[in-house]
N, C-alpha and C positions, 0 to 999 in steps of 0.2 A: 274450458267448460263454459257451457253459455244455461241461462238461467232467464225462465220468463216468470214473470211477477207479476200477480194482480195487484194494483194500486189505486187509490181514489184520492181526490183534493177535491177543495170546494171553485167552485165555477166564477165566474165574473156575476150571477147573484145569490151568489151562498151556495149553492144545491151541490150536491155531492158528485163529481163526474168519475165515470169509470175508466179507466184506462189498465195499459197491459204495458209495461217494458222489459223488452229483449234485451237483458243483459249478458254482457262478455264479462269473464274473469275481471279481464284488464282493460278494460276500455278506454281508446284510444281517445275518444269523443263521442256527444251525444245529438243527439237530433229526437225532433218531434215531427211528427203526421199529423197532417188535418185530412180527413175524409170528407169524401162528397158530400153534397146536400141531401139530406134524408137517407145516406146511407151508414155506417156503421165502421170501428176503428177493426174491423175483421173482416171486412172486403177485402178480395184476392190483392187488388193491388196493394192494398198495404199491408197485408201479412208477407207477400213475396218481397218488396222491399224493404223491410224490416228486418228477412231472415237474410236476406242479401250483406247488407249492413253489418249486422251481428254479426257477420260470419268474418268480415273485415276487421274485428273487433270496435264498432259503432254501434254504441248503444240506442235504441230508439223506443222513444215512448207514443206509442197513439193511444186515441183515447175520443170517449162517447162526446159530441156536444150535449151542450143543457136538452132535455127530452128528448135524447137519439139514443135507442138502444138500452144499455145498463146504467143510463146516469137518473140521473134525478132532476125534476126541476117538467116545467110546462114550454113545452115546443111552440105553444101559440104565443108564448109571452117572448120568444125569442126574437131577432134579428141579426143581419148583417152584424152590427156593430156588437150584439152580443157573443157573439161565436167571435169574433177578432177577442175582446176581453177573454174569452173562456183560454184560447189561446195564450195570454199573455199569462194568463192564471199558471196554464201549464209550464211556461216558459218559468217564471217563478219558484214550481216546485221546484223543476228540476234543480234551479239553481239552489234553491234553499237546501235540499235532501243530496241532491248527488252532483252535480255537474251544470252550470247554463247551458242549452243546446248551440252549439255550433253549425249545426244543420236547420233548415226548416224545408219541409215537405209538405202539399197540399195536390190533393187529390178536385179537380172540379172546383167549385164553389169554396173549398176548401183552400187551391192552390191560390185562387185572389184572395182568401182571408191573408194567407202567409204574406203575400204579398203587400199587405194594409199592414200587417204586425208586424212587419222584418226590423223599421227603424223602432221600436220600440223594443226590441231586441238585440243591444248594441254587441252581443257576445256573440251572432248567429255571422259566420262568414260567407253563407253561403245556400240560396234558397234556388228549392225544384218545384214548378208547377207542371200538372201532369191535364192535360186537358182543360186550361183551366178559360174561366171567363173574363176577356178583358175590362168588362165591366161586373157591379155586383149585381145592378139591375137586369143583366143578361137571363137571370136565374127565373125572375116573371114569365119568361116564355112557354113553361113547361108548364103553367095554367093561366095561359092567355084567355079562356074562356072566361074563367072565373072573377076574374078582374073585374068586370061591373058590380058583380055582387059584393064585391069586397069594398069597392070602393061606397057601394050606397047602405049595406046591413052593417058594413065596420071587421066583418071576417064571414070567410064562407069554410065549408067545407070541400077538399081537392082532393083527387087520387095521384098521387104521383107514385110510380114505380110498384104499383100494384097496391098501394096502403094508400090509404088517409088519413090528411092532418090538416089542420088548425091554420089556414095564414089568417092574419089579423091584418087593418089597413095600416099600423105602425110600422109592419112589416117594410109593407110597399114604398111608406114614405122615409124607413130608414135608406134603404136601397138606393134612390133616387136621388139621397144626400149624398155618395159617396162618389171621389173623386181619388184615387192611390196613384194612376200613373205620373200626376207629376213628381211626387215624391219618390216614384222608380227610378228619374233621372239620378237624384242625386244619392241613390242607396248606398253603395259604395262596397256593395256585396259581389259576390259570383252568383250569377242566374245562368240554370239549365230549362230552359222551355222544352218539355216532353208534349207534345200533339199526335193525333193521327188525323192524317191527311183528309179522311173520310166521316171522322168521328160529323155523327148527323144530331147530335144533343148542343156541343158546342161548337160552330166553326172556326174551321184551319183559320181563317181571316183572325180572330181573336190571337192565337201565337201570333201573328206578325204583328199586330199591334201591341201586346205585350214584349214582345223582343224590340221593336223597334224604339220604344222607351224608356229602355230597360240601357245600362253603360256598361260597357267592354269591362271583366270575363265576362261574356256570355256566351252561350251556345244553345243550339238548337237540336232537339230528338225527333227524328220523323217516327212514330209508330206505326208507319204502314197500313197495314191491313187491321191493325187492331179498333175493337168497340170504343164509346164514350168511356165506359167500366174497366174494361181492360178484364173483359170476362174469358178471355182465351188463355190456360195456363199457359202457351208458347209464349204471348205475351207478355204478360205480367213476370216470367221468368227473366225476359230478354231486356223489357225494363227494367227490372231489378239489376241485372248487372250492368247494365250501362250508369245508371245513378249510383252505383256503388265506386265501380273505377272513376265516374269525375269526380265523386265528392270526395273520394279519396287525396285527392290533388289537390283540395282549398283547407285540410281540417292538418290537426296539426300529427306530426312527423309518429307514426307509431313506435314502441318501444321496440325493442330487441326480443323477440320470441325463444323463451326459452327451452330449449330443446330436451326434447325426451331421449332417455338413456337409448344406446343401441337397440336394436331388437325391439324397440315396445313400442309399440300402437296403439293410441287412444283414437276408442269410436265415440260420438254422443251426438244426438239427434239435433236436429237442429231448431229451435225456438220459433213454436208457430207454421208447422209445417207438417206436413201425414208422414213419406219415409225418407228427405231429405237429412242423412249424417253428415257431419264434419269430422272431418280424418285426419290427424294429427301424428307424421313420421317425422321423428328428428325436427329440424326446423322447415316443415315443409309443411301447407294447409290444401289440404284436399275436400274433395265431395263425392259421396256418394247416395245414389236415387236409383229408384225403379225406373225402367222405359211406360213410358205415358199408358202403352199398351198395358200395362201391368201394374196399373192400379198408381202409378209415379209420375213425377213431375218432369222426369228427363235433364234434373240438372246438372248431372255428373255418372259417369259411368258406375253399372250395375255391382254388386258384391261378385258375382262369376266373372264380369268386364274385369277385375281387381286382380282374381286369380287368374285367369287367362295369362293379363298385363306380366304377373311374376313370372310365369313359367317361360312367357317368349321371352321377357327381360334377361330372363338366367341362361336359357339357353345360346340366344345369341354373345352374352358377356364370356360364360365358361366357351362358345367356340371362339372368341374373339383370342382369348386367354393362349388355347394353345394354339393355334397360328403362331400367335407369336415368338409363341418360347419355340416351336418347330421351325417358323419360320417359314409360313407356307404364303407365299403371295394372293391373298384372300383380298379382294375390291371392298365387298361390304356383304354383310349378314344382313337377312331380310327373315323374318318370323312371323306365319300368320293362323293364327287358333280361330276352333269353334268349337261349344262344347255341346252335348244332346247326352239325354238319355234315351237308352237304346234296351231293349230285350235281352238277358244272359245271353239266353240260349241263342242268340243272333251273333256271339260273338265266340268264334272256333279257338281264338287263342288265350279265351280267360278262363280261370279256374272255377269263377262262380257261374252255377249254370241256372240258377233259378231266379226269379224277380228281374228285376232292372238293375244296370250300372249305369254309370257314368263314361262319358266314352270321348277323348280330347281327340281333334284333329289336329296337328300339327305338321304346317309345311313351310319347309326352310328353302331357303334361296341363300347359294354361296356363289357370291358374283368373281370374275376374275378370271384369267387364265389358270386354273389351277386344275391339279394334275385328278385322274379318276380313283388311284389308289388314296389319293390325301382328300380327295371327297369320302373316299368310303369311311375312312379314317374317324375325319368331321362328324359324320351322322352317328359314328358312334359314341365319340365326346358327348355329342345332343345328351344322352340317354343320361350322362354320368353328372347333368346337370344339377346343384343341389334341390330345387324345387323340385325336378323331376323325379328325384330321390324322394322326399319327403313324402309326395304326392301318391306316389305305388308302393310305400310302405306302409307298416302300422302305424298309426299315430291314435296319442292318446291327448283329450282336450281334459283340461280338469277346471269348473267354474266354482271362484269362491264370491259370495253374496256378500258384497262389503258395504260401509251404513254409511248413509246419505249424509252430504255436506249439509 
């Protein structure tokens, strides 16, 4: 079961920060997210790698900087240097309350704090930056205009990202003082560099200057076609599982998943996500989502993809079944469904003649030399399949309302 939690701790100056962690029953390990600059610990990309994580059993906490979004505290009094403290702050709770992060994750502006905080995180094995800036001062650009004003009134007012806020000239001369990549030489962590090629906020040229500084494990994520934001769910989906499988690989060895009795299936939604479940058979971890077209993220086949999946599964296994006890020279079973609702009255061989049914395509392929009486045979095994049983009979669902952990 996975569990999301509203949490706060106090910042690098006192102020209250919001944050949100995705926990797993059994967490194998934990990581923290830094979100972009003036953006928020619920932007797509970090709620999709978050749910990604959790789903691995990796706990992850993100969470507002000082004046971003639900924390507390004045965004003009902030800097560079303070967003790295709010970080270490966070790194802190975790250890103090549940776990030291093992992970560190930074979105943009966020991904070079990770990167200024990692050695100050001796417990983190392993940092992802997702677009990020190879310098902190890179961040100026985004109100290159404003810069005069700032520099002669002391702070102006900016629009960035459709809002405005507060830079003060502390700001600018925190920025200016910062220097991380030499100390990426000797981090002694695993670095994943996520960029897209095209991203027009921060350029590609910054991943190569941070990978190039950066010391073997390291690797590199081309995101293609994706934004600065990572505002496309195809996206932010496909990142999300690429930072889940390598971080997989630096954190430490998950437990033994204990298996659900035969026959029983747990469903539960997945933490920070619209209809993303995780699907728990025996010791097996699945997903299931709506197609994008349908209101879903696409990150796992449909609840009808699911039964579909049973009924060709059963079918092909019960013909596999008697071939063999028959003994019939069968190459290989091939099974492929569609399901539509269709008109009763459209359908000459069912009983119900009003409203709509349900109505399964199924078309089998029996490969092999195999004779036409032991095909006829076959197709009719198909029928006596147990799915295909369940499926065209009564069945009764009975739900009981059981109380919440």
């Amino acid at each position: 079961m996975l569990e999301s939690r509203k949490i706060g701790f106090p910042g690098s100056d006192g102020s209250t920060l919001a944050a949100r962690l995705d926990l797993p029953s059994r967490p194998r390990a934990f990581a923290l997210f830094a979100h972009c600059f003036t953006c928020g610990k619920d932007v797509l990309a970090a709620s999709r790698v978050a749910g990604a994580l959790a789903a691995r059993d990796i706990a992850v906490m993100r969470f507002d900087f000082t004046g971003i979004g639900s924390s507390e505290g004045e965004f003009a009094n902030t800097n560079f240097s303070s967003n790295v403290g709010d970080l270490i702050a966070a790194a802190d709770h975790l250890r103090g309350n549940y776990t030291a992060p093992a992970l560190l994750i930074g979105h943009s502006l966020g991904g070079t704090a990770v990167l200024a905080a990692a050695p100050r995180v001796p417990e983190a094995t392993g940092v992802v930056t997702i677009g990020a800036p190879s310098s902190a001062a890179h961040i100026t650009q985004q109100f290159a205009a404003d810069l005069g004003e700032i520099a002669q009134k002391g702070k102006a007012e900016v629009r960035l990202a459709g809002r405005t806020f507060t830079i003060a000239k502390q700001f600018l001369d925190d920025v200016a003082e910062q220097n991380f990549l030499e100390d990426l030489a000797n981090l002694k962590k695993a670095v994943l560099v996520c960029h897209a090629p095209h991203d027009e906020v921060v350029g590609i040229e910054n991943a190569a200057t941070i990978f190039a500084a950066a010391r073997h494990p390291k690797s590199f994520l081309s995101l293609d076609t994706a934004d600065h934001l990572v505002t496309r769910r195809e996206d932010a989906v496909y990142l999300a599982d690429v930072v889940a499988a390598w971080a997989s690989r630096y954190l430490p060895a998950s437990e033994a998943v204990v298996a659900l009795p035969p026959g029983v299936v747990e469903v539960s939604e997945a933490p920070a996500s619209h209809l993303v479940q995780h699907v728990r058979v025996g010791r097996h971890l699945l997903t299931a989502d709506e197609p994008i077209s349908a209101g879903g993220d696409d990150t796992g086949p449909s609840p009808y993809d699911y039964l579909l999946a049973a009924l060709g599964a059963c079918t092909s296994m019960t013909m596999r079944l008697y071939a063999e006890r028959k003994q019939i020279p069968v190459g290989r079973f091939a099974v492929r469904l569609s399901h539509r609702k269709v008109h009763a009255q459209d359908c000459a061989d069912c009983e119900t003649k009003v409203g709509r049914i349900d109505e399964i395509a199924r078309e089998i392929t029996i490969e092999g030399d195999v004779p036409a009486d032991a095909r006829d045979r076959l197709m009719q095994i198909a029928e006596k399949c147990p799915v295909h049983q369940t499926l065209t009979h009564e069945v009764k669902i009975r739900s009981t309302l059981m109380p919440s952990s």
